[in-house]
N, C-alpha and C positions, 0 to 999 in steps of 0.2 A: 504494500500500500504506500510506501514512501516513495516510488519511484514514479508513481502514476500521474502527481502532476506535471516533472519533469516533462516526463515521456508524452504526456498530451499536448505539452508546449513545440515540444521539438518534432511530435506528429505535422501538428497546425502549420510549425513554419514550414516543412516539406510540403506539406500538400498546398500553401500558399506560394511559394516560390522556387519549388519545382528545380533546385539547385543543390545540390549536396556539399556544397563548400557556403553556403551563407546559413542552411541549414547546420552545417556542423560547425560556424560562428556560433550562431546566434543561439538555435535549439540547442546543441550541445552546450552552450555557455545556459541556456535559461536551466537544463537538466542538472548540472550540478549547484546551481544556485538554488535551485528549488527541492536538494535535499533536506533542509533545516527546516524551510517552513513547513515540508511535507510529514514533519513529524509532531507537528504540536494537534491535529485532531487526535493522535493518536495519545498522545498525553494529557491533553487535555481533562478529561475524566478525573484524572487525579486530584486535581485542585478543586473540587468540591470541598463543600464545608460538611464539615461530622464533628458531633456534640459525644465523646467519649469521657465518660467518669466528670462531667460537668467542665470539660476541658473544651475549647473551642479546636481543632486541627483541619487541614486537611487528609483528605484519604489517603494522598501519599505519605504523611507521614505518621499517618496512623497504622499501614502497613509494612511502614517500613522501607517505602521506595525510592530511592534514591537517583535522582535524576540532578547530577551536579551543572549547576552555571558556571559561568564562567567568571562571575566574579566574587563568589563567597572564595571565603577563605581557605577551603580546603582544595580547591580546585586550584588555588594561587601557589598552595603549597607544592600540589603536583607538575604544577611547568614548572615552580623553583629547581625540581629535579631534572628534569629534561630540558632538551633544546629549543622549547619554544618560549620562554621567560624573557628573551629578546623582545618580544610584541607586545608584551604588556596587557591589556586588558584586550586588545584588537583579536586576540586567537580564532574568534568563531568568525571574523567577517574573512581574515586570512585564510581559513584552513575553507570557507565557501567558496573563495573564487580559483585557490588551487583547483579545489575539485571540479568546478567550471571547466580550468582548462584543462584538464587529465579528460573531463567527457568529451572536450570540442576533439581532443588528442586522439583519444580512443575511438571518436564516433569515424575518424578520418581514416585509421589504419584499419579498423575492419571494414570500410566499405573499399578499400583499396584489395584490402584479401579476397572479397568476394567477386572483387569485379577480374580478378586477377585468375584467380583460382576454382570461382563459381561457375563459368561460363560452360554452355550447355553445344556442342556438336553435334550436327543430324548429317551421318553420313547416307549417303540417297543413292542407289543401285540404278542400272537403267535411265530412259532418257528423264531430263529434268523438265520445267516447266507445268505448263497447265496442263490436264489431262481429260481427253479430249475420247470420246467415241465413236 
């Protein structure tokens, strides 16, 4: 379900401009763009409000679910550890438009395999043409 709206954008530009290089601009850039937001219906449910033991919460964390941002503190803690602590608070709009171009990247090399590799031969016996009685 995360991939679907990408995938419907990058459908739309193909069948509106009928080009596989501004299709794999454009849709390929809207597809990985549009993996972050395609994950908040899915989350969403979480942030209900629940009245537990007279305590106000949401579901998630009345269950326990941990869906870390990017800017609390424990999440600052884990780029402290690794090599994205360079970008500062920026991580989810960077690590978006990486994924942008890795889709525009990838949408280029497989329709290059396919058109490379996929192509269909009709070897034809006898006279060719129209066939005629």
């Amino acid at each position: 379900s995360t991939m679907i709206p990408g995938a419907l954008v990058m459908d739309t530009v193909m069948l509106l401009t009928r080009n596989w290089m501004i299709t794999a601009l454009f849709g390929g850039g809207a597809f990985g763009l549009l993996f972050y937001p395609g994950n908040w219906p899915i989350f969403g449910p979480t942030h209900l409000p629940l009245v537990a033991e007279g305590v106000l919460l949401s579901l998630a964390d009345y269950t326990g679910f941990l869906y870390v941002r990017t800017g609390t503190p424990e999440y600052v803690r884990l780029i402290e550890q690794g090599s994205l602590r360079t970008f500062g608070g920026h991580t989810t709009v960077i690590a978006a438009f990486f994924s942008a171009f890795v889709s525009m990247l990838m949408f280029t090399v497989w329709w290059y395999f396919g058109k490379v590799y996929c192509t269909a031969f009709f070897y034809v016996k006898g006279a060719r043409g129209r066939i005629s009685m």
